[in-house]
N, C-alpha and C positions, 0 to 999 in steps of 0.2 A: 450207189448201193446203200441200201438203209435199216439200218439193226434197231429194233426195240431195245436199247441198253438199258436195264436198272441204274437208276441214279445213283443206288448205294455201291457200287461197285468199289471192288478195294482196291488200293494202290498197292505200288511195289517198292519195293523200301531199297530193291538193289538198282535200281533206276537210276543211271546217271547222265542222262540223255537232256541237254535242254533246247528251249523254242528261241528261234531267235529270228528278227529281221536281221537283214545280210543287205551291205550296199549296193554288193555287184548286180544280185538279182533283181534291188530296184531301179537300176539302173537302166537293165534289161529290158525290164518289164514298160516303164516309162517309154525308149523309144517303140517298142513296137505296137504301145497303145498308138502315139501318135500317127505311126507305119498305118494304122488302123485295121491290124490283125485283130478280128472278131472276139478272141478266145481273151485277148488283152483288154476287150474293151466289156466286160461283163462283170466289174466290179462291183461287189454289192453291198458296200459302204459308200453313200451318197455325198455325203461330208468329203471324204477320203479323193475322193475320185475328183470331186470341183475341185477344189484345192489342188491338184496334177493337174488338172487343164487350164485353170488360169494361171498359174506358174509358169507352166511352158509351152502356152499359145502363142508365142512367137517363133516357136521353134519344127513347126510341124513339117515346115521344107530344107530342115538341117540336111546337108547332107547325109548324117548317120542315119536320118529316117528315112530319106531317100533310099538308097545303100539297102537298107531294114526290106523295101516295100520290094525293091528288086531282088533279095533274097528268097521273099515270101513265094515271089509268082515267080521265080525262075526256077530257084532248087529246092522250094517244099520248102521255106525253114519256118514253123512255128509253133506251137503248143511247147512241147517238155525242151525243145533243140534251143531257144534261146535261154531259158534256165540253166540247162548244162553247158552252156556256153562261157556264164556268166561263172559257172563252178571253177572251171579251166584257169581262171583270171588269177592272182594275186594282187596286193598292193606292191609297188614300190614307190613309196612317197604316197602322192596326188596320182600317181600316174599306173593305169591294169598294163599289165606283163601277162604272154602266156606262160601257167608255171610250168619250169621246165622237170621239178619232180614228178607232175602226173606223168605216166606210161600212157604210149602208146595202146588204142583199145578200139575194137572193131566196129563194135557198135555207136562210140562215138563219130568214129571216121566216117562210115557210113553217111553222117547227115550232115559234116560240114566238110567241106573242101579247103584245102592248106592254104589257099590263092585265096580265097572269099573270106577267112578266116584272119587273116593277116590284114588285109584291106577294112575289114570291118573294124578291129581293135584300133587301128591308127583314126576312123570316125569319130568312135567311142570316144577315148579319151579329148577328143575335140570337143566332143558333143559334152561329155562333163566337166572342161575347165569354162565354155563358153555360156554354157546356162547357170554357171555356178551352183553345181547342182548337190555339192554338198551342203549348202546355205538352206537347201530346199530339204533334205534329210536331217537334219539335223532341225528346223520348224518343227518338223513331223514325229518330235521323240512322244512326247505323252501319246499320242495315237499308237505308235509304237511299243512301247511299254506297257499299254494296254493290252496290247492283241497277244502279246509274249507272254502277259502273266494270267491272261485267261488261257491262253493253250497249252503252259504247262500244267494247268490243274488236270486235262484229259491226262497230258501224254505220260503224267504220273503213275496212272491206272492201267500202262499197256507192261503186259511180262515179255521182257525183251529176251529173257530166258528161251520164251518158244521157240522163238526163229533157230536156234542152235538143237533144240531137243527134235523141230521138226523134218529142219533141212538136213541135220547133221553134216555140220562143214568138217572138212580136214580138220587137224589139228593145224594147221599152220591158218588155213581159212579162220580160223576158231578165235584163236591169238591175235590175228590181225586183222580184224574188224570194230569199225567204231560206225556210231550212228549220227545222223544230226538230224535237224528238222529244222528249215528253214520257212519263215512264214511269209509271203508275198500278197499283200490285200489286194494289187492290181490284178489277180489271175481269177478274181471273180468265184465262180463254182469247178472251176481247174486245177487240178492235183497232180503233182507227178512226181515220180521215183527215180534216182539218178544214182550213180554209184563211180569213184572215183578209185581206181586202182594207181598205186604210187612203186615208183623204181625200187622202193624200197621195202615189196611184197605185201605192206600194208593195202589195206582199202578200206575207202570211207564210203557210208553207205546215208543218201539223204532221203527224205519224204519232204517236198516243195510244197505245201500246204497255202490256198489261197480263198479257201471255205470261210469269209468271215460275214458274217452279218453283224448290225449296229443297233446296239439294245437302245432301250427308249431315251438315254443321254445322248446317243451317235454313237457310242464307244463300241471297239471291236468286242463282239460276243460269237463264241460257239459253244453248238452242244452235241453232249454227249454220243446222243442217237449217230450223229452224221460223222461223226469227227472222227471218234475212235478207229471207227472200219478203214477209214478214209486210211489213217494213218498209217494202220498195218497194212493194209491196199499196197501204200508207197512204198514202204520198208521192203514188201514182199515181191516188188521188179527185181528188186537189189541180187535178190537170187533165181528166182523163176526167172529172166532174161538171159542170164547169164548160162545155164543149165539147159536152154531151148538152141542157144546158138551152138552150144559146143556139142549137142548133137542133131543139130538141126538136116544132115546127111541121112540120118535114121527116121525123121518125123516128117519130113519135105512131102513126102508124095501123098500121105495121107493128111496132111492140113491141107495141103494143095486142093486135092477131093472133098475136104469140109468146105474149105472156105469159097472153091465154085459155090457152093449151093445156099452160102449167105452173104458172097461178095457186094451185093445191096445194100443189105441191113449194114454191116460191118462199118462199110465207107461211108455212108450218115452218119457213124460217132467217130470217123476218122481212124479207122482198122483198116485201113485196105490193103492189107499187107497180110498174109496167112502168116508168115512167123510172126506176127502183132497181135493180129487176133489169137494165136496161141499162146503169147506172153501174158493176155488178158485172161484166157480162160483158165492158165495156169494158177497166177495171182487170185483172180476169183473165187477158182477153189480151194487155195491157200489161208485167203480170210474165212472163208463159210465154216473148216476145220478150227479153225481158231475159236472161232467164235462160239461153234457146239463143246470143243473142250473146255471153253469158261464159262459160258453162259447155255447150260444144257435146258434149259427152261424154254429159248428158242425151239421155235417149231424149223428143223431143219427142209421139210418139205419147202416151207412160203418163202428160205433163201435161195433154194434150186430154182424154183419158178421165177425169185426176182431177176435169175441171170437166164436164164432160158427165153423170158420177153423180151430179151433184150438180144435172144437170137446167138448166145453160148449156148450152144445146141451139146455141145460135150460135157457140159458142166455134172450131170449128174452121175456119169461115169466115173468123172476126175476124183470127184468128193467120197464116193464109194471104193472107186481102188485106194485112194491117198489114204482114208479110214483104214483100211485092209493092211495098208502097210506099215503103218503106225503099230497095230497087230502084231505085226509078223519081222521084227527088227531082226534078229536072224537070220532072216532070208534077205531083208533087205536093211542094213548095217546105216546105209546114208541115201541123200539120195540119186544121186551116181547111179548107184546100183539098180534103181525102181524107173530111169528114165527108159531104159526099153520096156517098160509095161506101159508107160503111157504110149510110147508109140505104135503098141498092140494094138492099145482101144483106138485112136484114132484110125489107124488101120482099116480095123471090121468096123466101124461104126455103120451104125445103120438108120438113114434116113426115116427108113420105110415104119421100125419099129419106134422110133421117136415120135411118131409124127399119131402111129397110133396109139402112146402112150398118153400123148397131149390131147387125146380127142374122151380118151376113157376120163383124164383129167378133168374137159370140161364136164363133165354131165355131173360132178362135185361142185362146180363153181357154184357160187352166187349168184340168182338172175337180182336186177337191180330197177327199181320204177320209181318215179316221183311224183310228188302230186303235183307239180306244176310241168305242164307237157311242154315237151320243143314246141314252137311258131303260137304258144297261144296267148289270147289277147284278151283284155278287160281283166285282169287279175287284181283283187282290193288291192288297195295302196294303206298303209300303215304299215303299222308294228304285226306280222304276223311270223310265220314259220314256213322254211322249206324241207319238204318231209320223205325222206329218204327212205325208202321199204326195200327188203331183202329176204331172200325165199331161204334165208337160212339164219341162224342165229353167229353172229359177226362178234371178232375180238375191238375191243372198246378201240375210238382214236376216231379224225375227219380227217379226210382226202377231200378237200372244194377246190378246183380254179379257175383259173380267168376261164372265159367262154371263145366265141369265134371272133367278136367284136374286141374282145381284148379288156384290160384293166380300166376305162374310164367306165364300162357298163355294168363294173361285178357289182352284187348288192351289198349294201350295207348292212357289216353285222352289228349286232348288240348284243347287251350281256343280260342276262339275268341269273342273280344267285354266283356271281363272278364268275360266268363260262358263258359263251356264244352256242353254243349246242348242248345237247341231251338226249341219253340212248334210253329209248324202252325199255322197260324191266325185262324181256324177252331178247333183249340187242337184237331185234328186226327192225326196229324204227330208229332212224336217224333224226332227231329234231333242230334245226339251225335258225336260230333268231334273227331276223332280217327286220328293215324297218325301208318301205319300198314308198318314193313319191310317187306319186299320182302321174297318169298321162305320161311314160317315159319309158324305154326301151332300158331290159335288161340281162345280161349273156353272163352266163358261169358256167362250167362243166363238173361234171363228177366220176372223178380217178377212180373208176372200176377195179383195175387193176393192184391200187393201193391198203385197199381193204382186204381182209382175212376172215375168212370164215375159223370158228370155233377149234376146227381140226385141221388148220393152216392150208386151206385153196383160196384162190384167189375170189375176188368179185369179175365179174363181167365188165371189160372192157370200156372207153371212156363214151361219154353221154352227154353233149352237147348241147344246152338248152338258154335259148333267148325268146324273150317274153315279152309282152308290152301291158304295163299297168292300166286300169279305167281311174275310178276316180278314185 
């Protein structure tokens, strides 16, 4: 999900929330890269990432990763399940304990089994006195330190206030809630929300943040645009999962009837689960609220639509009743009391009227053309321009990527006036400065869907174009 955030955006001064690496999580994270869990192996700090595999390239047939792999393909465990696994943990000494303060909780039980659980921590602790894998954490602090004191400049900026004014927790919810955010470079462009209830009626609620990129030093950077959303994203399972399960009896039959009809799409981002993909659509339209209450400048339509591509087919209801209720505190006090209206809309939702809403939609889109056509050949080779035309006048920004052929064929940009592109005074023309060799095969695409027309519709869908230069 991706917000246009104003840089200048104000911080919050009652913020006491900070970013931190956590060993358990790297822990975590390390075996099930080696496990060669996909979602672990997508880190997008290059530096970061060598340095973990020459380290513990000896260790790829440890048992714990072994253990790891037979987890993976037996009982599902990976994306958010070995984070919260890693959460469950304590120190005592050198050596993880399961803490016996966390309470028992459904949603965790769900994903690990007591037997696989138990067997797996007696690995762990092998697996980290054997790699000396604190020697290998402890390398790693300036990388660390980096990543923590760029991510607390965002998470400075987030009013942690709203979660209490939107969700409206109990008073006891209210009192015993605390936040963390832990930062995990191993989890690549994978984010997840976990939430840790304690015997002691407290609960702590995380955002597992692994969004980092590596600014032209190598050093962990994030921005604004991505992070923020990202964050509240996580913070916002903490409640939206918990709220879906405890009436999950009242919404079952109608996510049941959603999610037949995008059990596809869903399972490509790993929802295949109707109460998942209603955790998601909840969450979803928990940030899109957020985000119009702070940042009303957003065009609210171009966020409905970012999660509607993405086949949250509910999204625009959720966002419209959730608006409504905010409205009407009165009638709905927390929100306890508004979970039977969500289970109204999914209910009557209707395929039929979506589908013709999305079609009145496209006739607003953008059509999209470039002057260099798919499959065509003898194109000048130098310094010239790839030139993006749109049958509407588009909000400023570039959407370019790799093409079919992938990253060795994308072209080379250049700058001129310190920027790689240039919009027409009309924002119909897109201008991107390329510098193309001679006689050589070239593939990029262009992100349709990325771009915004003036009145927040989307562009036309993605556009695939490989080329072959003459002289």
């Amino acid at each position: 999900m991706l917000f246009a955030v104003a840089c200048f955006v104000s911080s919050f001064a009652q913020n006491r929330v900070s970013a931190k690496i956590d060993e358990r999580t790297e822990l975590l994270s390390v075996i099930f890269r080696l496990a060669g869990n996909t979602e672990y192996n997508r880190c997008m700090m290059p530096s970061f990432a060598r340095a973990t595999d020459i380290y513990f390239a000896d260790y790829k047939e440890h048992k714990a990763v072994l253990f790891a792999q037979k987890l993976a393909l037996e009982e599902g465990i990976g994306f958010d399940a070995p984070m919260s696994f890693a959460l469950h943990l304590k120190w005592d000494q050198d050596t993880l304990t399961l803490n016996p303060d966390i309470a028992e909780n459904e949603e965790y039980r769900d994903r690990w089994k007591q037997k696989s659980e138990e067997q797996f921590l007696r690995l762990i602790n092998q697996f980290y006195r054997e790699t000396r894998f604190h020697d290998f954490f402890l390398a790693q602090q300036e990388t660390y330190l980096q990543a923590e004191n760029a991510m607390q400049e965002i998470l400075n900026k987030i009013d942690f206030k709203w979660f209490e004014t939107f969700f409206v927790p109990t008073d006891i919810e209210k009192n015993n809630n605390s936040y963390n955010l832990v930062i995990s470079i191993l989890n690549g462009p994978c984010n997840y929300g976990a939430q840790l209830p304690f015997n002691d009626g407290t609960r702590t609620m995380f955002s597992i943040m692994g969004c980092c990129d590596a600014d032209e030093n190598g050093l962990p950077s994030y921005t604004i645009e991505s992070v923020l959303p990202t964050i509240i994203h996580e913070f916002c399972h903490s409640y939206c999962n918990p709220l879906n399960m405890k009436y999950w009896d009242m919404m079952r039959p109608g996510a049941e009837r959603v999610f037949k009809k995008v059990r596809e799409e869903m399972s490509r981002q790993a929802y295949g689960h109707p109460l998942i993909m209603l955790n998601e659509t909840f969450v979803r339209s928990s940030v899109i609220c957020y985000m119009m209450a702070h940042y009303p400048e957003i065009s609210l339509k171009s966020l409905i639509q970012d999660e509607e591509t993405n086949y949250f087919v509910l999204t625009q209801d959720y966002v419209e009743a959730l608006q409504t209720m905010e409205k009407s505190r009165e009638q709905y006090p927390d929100m306890h009391s508004f979970m039977p209206k969500l289970a109204e809309i999914i209910k009557y939702f209707s395929f039929r009227e979506f589908h013709k809403k999305q079609r009145n939609e496209l006739k607003n889109c953008a059509k999209i053309t470039c002057n260099i056509h798919d499959g065509q050949k003898n194109v000048p080779a130098g310094e010239t321009e790839i030139i993006i035309s749109f049958s509407k006048p588009m909000r400023p920004g570039i959407a370019l990527g790799y093409g079919k052929m992938g990253a060795k064929f994308y072209p080379e940009l250049i700058k001129k006036e310190d920027s790689n592109y240039q919009w027409s005074e009309n924002r119909q023309e897109l201008h991107i400065f390329v510098k193309l060799k001679p006689h050589t095969q070239y593939s990029f695409s262009i992100l349709g869907i990325l771009y915004y027309t003036e009145d927040g519709y989307k562009g036309i869908g993605i556009h695939y174009i490989d080329f072959t230069t003459g002289n």
